[in-house]
N, C-alpha and C positions, 0 to 999 in steps of 0.2 A: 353632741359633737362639739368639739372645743376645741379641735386643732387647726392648724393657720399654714396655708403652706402655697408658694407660686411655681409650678414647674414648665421651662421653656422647650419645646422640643424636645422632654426626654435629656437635654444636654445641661440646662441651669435647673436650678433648685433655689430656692428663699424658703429659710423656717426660721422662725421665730415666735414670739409673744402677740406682734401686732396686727392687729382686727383691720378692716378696712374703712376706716372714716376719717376725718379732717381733724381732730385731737390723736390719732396716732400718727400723722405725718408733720406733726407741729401747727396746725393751724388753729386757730378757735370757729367755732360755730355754736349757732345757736337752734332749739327746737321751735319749732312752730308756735310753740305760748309766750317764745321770745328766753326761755332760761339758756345761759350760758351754758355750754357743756364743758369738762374739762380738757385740759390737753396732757398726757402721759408721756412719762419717760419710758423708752421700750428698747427694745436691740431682736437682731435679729441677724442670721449669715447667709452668707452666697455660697456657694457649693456650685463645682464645675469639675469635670473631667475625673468623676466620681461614680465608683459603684453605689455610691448611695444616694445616688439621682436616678440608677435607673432603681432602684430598691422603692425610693418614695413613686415614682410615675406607677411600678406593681402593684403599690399600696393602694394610690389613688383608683386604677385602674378596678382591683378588688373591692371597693368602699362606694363604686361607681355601678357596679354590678350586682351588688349585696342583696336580700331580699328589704335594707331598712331603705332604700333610697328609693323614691318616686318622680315620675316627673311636675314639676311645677306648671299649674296653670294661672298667667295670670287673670284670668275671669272664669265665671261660672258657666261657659257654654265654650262648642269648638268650631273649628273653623268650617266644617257643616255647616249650622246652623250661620253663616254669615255667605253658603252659596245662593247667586239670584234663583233658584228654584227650590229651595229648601222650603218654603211656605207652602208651594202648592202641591207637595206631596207630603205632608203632613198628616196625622189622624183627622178623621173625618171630613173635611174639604168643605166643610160650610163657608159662608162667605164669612160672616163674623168670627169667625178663626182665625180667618186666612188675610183678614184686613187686621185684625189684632196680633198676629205675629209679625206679618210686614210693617206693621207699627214698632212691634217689640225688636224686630232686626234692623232700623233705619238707627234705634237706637244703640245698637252694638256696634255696627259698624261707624259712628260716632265717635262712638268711646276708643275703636281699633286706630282710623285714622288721626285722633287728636292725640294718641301714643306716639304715633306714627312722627307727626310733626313735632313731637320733644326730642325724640330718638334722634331726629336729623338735626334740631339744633346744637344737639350735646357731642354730634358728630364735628361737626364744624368748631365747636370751641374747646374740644378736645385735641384735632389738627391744628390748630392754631398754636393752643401748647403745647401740643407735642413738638412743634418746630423749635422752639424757644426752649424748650427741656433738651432737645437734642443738642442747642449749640450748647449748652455749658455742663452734658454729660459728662461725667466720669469713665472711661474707658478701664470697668471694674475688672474685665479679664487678664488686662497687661498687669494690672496690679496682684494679682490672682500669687497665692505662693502655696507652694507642697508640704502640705502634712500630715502623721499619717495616722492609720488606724481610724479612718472618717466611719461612721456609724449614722445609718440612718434608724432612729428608733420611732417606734408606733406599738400602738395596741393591736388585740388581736380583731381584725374584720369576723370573724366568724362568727362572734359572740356579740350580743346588746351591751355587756357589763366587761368590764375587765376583771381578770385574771390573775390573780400574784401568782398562783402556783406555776406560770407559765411564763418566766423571767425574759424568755428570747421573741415571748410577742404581748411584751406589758413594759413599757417606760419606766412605773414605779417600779417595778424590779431591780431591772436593768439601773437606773440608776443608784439603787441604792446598797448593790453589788459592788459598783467602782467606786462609790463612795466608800464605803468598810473597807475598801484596801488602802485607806489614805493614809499617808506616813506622817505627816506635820500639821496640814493646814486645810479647811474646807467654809470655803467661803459659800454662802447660798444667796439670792436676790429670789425673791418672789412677795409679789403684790398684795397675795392673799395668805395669812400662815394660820392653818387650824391643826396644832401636832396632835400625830395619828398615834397609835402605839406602836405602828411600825417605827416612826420617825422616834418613838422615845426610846425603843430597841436597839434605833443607829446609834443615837446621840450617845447611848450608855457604853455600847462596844466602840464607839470613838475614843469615850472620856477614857475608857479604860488602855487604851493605848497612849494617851497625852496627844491627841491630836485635837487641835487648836480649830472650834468650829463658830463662824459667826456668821447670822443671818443677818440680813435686811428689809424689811416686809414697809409698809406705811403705818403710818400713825392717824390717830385720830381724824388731823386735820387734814390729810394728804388723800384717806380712804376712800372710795366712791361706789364701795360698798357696805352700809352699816350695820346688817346683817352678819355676812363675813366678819369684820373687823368684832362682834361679839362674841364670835367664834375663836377669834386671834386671843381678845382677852381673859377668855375663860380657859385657856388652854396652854398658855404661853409657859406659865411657872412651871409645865413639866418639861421644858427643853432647858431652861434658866435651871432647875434643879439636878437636870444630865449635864451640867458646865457648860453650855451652850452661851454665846454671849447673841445679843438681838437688840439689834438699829431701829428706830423706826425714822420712816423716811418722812421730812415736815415739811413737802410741799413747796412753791404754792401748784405744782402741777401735780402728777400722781404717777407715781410709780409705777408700771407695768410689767416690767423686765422681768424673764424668767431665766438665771444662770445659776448656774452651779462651776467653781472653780477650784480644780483639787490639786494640792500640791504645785501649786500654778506651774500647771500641766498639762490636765485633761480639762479639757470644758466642755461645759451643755449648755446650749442656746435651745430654748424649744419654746414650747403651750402649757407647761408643765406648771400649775402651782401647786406650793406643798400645802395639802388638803385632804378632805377625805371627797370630796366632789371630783378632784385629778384622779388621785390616789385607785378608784373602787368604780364610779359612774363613767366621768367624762372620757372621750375618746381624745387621746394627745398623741403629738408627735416631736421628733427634737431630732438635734445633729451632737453627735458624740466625736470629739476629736483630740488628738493628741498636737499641740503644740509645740514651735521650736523649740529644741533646746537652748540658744542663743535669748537672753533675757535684754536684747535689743534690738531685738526683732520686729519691725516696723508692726508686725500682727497680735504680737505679745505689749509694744506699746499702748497699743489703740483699746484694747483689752482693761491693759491696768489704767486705764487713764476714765476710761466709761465708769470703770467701779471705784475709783475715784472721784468723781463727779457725784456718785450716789455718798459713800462717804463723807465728802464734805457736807452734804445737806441732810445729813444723818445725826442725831445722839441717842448713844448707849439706855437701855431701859436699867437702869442701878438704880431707880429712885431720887436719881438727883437733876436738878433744870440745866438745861446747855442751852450754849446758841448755837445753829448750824453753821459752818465758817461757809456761809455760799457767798459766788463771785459777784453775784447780782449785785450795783448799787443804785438807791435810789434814783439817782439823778438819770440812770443808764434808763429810766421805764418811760415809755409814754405814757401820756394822757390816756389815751383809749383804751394800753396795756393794764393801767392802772384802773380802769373802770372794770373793764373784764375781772380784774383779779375781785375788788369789792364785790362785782356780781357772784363769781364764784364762791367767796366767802359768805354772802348771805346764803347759796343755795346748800351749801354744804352744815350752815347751821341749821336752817330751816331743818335738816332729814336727819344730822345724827349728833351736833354738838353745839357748843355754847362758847364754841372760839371764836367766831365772828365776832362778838361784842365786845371781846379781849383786842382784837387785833384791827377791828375797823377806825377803833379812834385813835388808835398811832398813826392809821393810813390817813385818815381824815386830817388831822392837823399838820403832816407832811404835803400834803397835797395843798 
C-alpha cells in the first residue's frame, strides 16, 4: 500500500506524493537515537466539486472492505480482558490464577490509561494550533478554478498485485496511455527512477515521434533511498539511450514529488513512482487533469514555477559537473539550519555516499 490520499465529506479530496510526517510539511525532526531525518520537496492537489472525489471515497470505501485490510490492535489483549470481572471468570478459578491475572490486568489497564493521558494532551495542543492555523488559513475553495476532464486513478482493489492488462483499474496503464499521445513535450518528476521495459517502450514510441521527454528523479546526494538510487543507476542508460534527457535533483532536501506534465496540458499529481515497485507491486493513486488553456493562468503559473524550482536545483546527467542555480544564500541559513544540513550530510554519507567529506569542508570554513 503506497498510496496517499485525504477525503473530506466525500466533498474535498488531497492526492499527492506526501506521507504524513514533519519532513513532508517542511519541518525537521529527529529519530529517537537523535539522527536528523530529512525534509522533502513534494506537491500534491485539492479536488472539490468533482466526480472524482466521489470516485476516490468508492475507492477508499472498497480498499476499507477488501478481504487485505484488518482492524488494528494497539495491544495484545481486548477490552474483555480490562472488565472488573474478567479475572473471576476465568479457566479454572484458583486463587493463584485469579491473583495473577488481576495482577496481569492492573497492568493493562496502566498502559490504557497512560494512553489515555497522551491522547488528551495532543488534544489540547492540537486546539491550540488549530486556532492559530485557522487565523492565517487560506480559503482554498474561493481560490478553487474549473478544469476539465479531472480523473481519479487507482489500482485495481480486487487484486493483491497490480494489473497492466487492466489500464481502467491500473495507474501505470492509464498513465502511460496519455503519455503516448504526447505531441511536443513530457516532462516526468519522480524520486525514485528504476526504467521498467514498459517505460523503454514509451520512451522509444516518444522518441520516434520527436517528442521531447525529460525526467527528474534525485541524485546521489539528495536520495534517502540507496537501494533505489542503485536501481536508478543500473538502469538509467536505457531511457538516456531512447533520447530521454534525466536531471538529478542535488539537494540539500530530497525530492519527493510525483508529476507527470504533458504538452503543458495534462497533468498527474499522484503516489506514483516510476519503478517496478509502483509500476507491478504497490497500490497508487493520482489525479489526472486537463488544464487551462490560458498559459497565465494563475494554476498553470503555480505549476511551472514548482517545476521550476526543481529545475533550478537540478543538472543534466551528460557527464559533465554543473552547479545547481538554487536561490538559497548562505548568509540566508541559520546557525541551527546549518547544523541540521551538516547532520544530514554526515547521515547520508554514513548509508550510501562519500559527499559528505566533499562538501562538509566548504560548510565548515563558511561557517
Amino acid at each position: 500500500m503506497h498510496d496517499k490520499g485525504l477525503i473530506v465529506d466525500s466533498k474535498f479530496l488531497i492526492s499527492g506524493g506526501r506521507n504524513i510526517g514533519d519532513g513532508y510539511f517542511g519541518r525537521y525532526s529527529k529519530t529517537d537515537s537523535g539522527e536528523t531525518l530529512p525534509i522533502f520537496e513534494d506537491s500534491d492537489v485539492l479536488v472539490l466539486e468533482s466526480k472524482a472525489v466521489n470516485d476516490a471515497a468508492g475507492y477508499f470505501d472498497d480498499l476499507w472492505n477488501s478481504k487485505f485490510v484488518s482492524i488494528p490492535r494497539l495491544y495484545d489483549y481486548s477490552k474483555e480482558q480490562l472488565a472488573s470481572d474478567y479475572c473471576r471468570y476465568q479457566e479454572n478459578g484458583r486463587d493463584n490464577d485469579t491473583l495473577e491475572c488481576e495482577s496481569r490486568q492492573k497492568y493493562y489497564i496502566k498502559e490504557v490509561l497512560d494512553e489515555e493521558k497522551k491522547f488528551e494532551k495532543f488534544i489540547i495542543t492540537y486546539k491550540t494550533q488549530q486556532a492559530e492555523a485557522q487565523y492565517y488559513a487560506l480559503d482554498w475553495a474561493a481560490q478553487g478554478i474549473i478544469v476539465s476532464n479531472v480523473e481519479f486513478l487507482h489500482d485495481d482493489v480486487k487484486t493483491q498485485k497490480s494489473n497492466l492488462d487492466k489500464p481502467e483499474k491500473n495507474v501505470a496503464a492509464r498513465l502511460y496511455e496519455v503519455i503516448s499521445n504526447a505531441k511536443k513535450h513530457v516532462i516526468i518528476v519522480s524520486p525514485y527512477l528504476v526504467i521498467t521495459p514498459e517505460h523503454e517502450a514509451l520512451f522509444k514510441k516518444l522518441k520516434e515521434k520527436n517528442v521531447k521527454v525529460q525526467i527528474f528523479t534525485n541524485s546521489k546526494a539528495s536520495n534517502d533511498g540507496p537501494a533505489a538510487y542503485v536501481g536508478y543507476e543500473k538502469s538509467r542508460h536505457i531511457a538516456l539511450n531512447q533520447g530521454a534527457e534525466i536531471y538529478e535533483y542535488q539537494g540539500p532536501d530530497t525530492l519527493h514529488a510525483k508529476m507527470v506534465f504533458v504538452d503543458d496540458q495534462t497533468l498527474f499529481i499522484g503516489s506514483y513512482n516510476w519503478d517496478y515497485r509502483s509500476q507491478n507491486l504497490n497500490r497508487e493513486v493520482g489525479i489526472l487533469a486537463t488544464l487551462p488553456e490560458n498559459p497565465e493562468h494563475h494554476l498553470n503559473v503555480e505549476i511551472f514555477d514548482k517545476i521550476s524550482r526543481i529545475i533550478r536545483n537540478s543538472c543534466r546527467t551528460d557527464g559533465s559537473s554543473c552547479v545547481p542555480t538554487s536561490n538559497i544564500r548562505l548568509a540566508d541559513v541559520t546557525e541551527e539550519q546549518m547544523q541540521r544540513l551538516i547532520e544530514l550530510n554526515k547521515r547520508r554519507e554514513e548509508k550510501s555516499s562519500k559527499v559528505f567529506r566533499i562538501f562538509y569542508s566548504i560548510i565548515k570554513e563558511q561557517l
